[in-house]
C-alpha positions as CSV (number, residue, x, y, z in Angstrom):
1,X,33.3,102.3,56.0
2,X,35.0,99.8,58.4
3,X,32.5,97.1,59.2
4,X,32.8,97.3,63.1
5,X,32.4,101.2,63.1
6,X,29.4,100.9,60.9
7,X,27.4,99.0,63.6
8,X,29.0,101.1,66.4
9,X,27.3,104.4,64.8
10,X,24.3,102.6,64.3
11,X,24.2,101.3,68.1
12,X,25.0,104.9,69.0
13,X,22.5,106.7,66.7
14,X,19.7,104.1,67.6
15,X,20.4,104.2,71.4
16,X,19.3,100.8,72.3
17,X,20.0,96.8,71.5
18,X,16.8,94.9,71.4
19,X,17.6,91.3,72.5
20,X,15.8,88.5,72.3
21,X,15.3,84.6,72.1
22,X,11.9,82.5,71.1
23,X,12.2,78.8,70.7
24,X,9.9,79.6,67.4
25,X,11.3,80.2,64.2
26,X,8.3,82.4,62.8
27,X,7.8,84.1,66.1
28,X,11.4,85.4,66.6
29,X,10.9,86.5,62.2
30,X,7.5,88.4,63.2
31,X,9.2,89.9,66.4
32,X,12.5,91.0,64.1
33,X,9.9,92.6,61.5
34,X,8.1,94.6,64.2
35,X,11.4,95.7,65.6
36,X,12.5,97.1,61.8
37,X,9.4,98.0,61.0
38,X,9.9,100.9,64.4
39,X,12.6,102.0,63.2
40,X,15.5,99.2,65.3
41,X,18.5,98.7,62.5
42,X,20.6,96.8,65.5
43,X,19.2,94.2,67.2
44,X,20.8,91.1,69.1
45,X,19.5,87.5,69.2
46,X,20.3,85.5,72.1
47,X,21.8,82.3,71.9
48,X,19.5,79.8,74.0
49,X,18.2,77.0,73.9
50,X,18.7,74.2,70.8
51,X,17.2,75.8,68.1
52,X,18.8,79.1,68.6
53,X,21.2,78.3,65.4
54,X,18.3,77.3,63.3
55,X,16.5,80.4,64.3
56,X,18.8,82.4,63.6
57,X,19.8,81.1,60.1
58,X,16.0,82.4,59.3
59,X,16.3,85.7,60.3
60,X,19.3,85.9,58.8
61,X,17.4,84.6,55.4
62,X,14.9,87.4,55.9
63,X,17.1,89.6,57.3
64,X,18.9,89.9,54.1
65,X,15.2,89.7,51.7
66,X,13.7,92.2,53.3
67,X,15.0,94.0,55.5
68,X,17.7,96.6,54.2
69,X,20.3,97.6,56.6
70,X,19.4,95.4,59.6
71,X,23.0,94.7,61.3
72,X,21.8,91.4,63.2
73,X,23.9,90.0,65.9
74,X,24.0,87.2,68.6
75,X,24.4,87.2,71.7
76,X,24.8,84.5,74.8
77,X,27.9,83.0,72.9
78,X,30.3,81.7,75.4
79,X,33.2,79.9,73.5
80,X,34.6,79.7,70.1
81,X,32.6,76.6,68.6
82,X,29.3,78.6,69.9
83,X,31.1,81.7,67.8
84,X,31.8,79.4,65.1
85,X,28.4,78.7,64.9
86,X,26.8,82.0,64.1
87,X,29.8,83.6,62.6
88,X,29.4,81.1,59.7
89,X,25.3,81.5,59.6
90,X,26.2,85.4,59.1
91,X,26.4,87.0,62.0
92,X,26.8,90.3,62.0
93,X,28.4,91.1,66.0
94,X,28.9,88.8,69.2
95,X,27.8,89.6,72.0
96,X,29.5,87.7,74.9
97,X,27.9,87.0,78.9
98,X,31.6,87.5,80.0
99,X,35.1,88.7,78.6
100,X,36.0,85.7,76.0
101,X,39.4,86.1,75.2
102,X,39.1,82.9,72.6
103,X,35.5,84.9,71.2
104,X,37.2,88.5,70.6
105,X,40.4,86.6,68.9
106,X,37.8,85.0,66.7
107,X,35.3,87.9,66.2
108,X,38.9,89.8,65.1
109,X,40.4,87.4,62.6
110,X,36.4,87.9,61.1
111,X,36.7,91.8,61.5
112,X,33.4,91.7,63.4
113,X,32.7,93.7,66.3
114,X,32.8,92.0,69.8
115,X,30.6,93.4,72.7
116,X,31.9,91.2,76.4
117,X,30.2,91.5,79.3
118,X,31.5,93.0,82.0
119,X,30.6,94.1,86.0
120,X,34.5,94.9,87.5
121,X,36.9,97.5,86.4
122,X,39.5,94.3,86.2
123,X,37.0,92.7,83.7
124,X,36.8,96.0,81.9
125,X,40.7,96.2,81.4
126,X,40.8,93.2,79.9
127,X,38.1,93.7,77.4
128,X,40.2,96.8,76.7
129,X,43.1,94.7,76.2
130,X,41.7,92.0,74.1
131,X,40.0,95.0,71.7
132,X,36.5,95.3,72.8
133,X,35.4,99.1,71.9
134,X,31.9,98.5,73.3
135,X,31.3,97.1,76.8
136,X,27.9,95.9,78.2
137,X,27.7,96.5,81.5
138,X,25.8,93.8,83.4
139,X,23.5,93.8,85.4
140,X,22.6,97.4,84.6
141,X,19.6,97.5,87.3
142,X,22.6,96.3,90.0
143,X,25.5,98.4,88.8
144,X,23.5,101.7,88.3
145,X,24.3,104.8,86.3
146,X,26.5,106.6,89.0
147,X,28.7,103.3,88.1
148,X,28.7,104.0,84.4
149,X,29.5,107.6,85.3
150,X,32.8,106.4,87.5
151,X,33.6,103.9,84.5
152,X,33.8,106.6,82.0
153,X,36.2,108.5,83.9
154,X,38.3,105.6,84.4
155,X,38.3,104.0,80.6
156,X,37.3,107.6,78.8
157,X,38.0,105.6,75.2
158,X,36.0,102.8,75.7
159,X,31.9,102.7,75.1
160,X,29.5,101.4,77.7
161,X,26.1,99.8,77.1
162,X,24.4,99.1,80.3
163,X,22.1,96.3,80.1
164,X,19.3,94.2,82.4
165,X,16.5,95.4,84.3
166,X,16.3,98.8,82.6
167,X,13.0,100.6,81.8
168,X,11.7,102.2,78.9
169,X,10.5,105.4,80.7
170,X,12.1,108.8,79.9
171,X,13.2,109.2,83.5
172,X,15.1,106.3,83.9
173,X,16.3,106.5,79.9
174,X,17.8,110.2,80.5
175,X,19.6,109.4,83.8
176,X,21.4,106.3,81.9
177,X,22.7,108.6,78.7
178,X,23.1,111.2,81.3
179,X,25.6,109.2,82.9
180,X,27.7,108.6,79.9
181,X,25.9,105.2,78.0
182,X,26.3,105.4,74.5
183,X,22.9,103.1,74.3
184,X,21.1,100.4,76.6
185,X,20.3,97.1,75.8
186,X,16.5,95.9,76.9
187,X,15.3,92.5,76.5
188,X,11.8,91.9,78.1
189,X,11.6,95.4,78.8
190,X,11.1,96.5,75.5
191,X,9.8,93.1,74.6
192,X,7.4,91.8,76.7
193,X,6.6,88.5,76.8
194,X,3.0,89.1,77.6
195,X,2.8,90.5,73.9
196,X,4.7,87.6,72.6
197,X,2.3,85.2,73.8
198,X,-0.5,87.0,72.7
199,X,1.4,87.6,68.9
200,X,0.6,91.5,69.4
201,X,2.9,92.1,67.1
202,X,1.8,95.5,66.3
203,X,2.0,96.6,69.8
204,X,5.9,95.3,70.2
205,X,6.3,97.8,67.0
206,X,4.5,100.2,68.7
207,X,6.7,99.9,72.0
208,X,9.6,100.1,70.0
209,X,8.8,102.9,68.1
210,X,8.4,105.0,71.1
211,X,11.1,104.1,72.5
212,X,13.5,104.9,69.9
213,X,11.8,108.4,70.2
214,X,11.7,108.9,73.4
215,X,15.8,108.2,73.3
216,X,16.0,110.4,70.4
217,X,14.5,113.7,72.1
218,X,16.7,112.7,75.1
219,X,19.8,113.5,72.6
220,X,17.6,116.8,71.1
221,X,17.4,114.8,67.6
């Protein structure tokens, strides 16, 4: 199976990107094992701060020990040496803030799928143009799901990810995928950094879990 439609049925399936960043290399590993561990097979690691390549480069290592399957991207990248970066440490999909054009020309030569950022339907064109087959829509709390809804109509082959300041609940969950969202990303919503400090790992997996469930009875699955 192509390698870009592989993740794009898994981001579909799974309904949701968990994305995160901790300057700590063992923290982000215990938070990626909770996320698998609930069930997440995508998940997106945000490029910030200086020892986001380093991190990343050890969740790659047990990533690929341990963890079966796990399609691990990056996100945050906003030019081609930040792309370079990660694409040679094993990235698996960039994520960009923004529409790229240098990033998606990159991320195609690698046959790996590119996911821009986008809040206007002229940004959304050009994403089209340049390739992209998923769009996050950002800020998803801002733009709203009667936005997603008049996007789909517009651009009916493209796929839209709304992301930022969405919650977990199943109210606000069903109006998203009601409106068309092929999956959500959630950061400290899903997350939170109250459980990160306190290394309640178990309760992040816990969190998780339900949510993937709760988006799962959503699509009657």
């Amino acid at each position: 199976m192509d390698r870009k439609k592989k993740i794009i049925d898994l981001v579909v399936e799974q309904g949701v990107v968990p994305l995160y960043f901790h300057p700590d290399a063992e923290i982000s590993v215990q938070i990626l094992k909770a996320l698998y561990r609930a069930g997440c097979r995508v998940v997106e690691f945000t490029n910030r701060g200086e020892n986001a390549v380093t991190n990343f480069l050890q969740l790659r290592k047990i990533a690929d020990k341990e963890l079966p399957g796990l399609q691990l991207g990056v996100g945050t990248i906003r030019n081609r040496i930040e792309a370079t970066e990660f694409i040679n440490e094993g990235a698996n999909f960039i994520v960009c803030p923004g529409v790229v054009e240098e990033v998606a020309v990159l991320a195609e030569k690698n046959d790996l799928l590119w996911i821009p950022g986008c809040m206007t339907p002229t940004e959304i064109i050009l994403a089209d143009e340049l390739g992209a087959q998923i769009v996050k829509l950002f800020p998803g709390n801002l733009l709203g799901p009667s936005y997603v809804a008049a996007m789909k109509e517009i651009f009916p082959g493209l796929l839209f990810m709304p992301t930022g300041g969405i919650e977990t609940n199943k109210e606000d969950l069903a109006t998203w995928f009601k409106s068309g969202a092929i999956a959500v990303g959630l950061g400290n919503k899903l997350i939170s950094p109250d459980l990160v400090e306190t290394k309640d790992y178990q309760e992040i997996e816990l969190v998780a879990r339900k949510t993937l469930e709760i988006i799962q009875k959503i699509h009657g699955r």
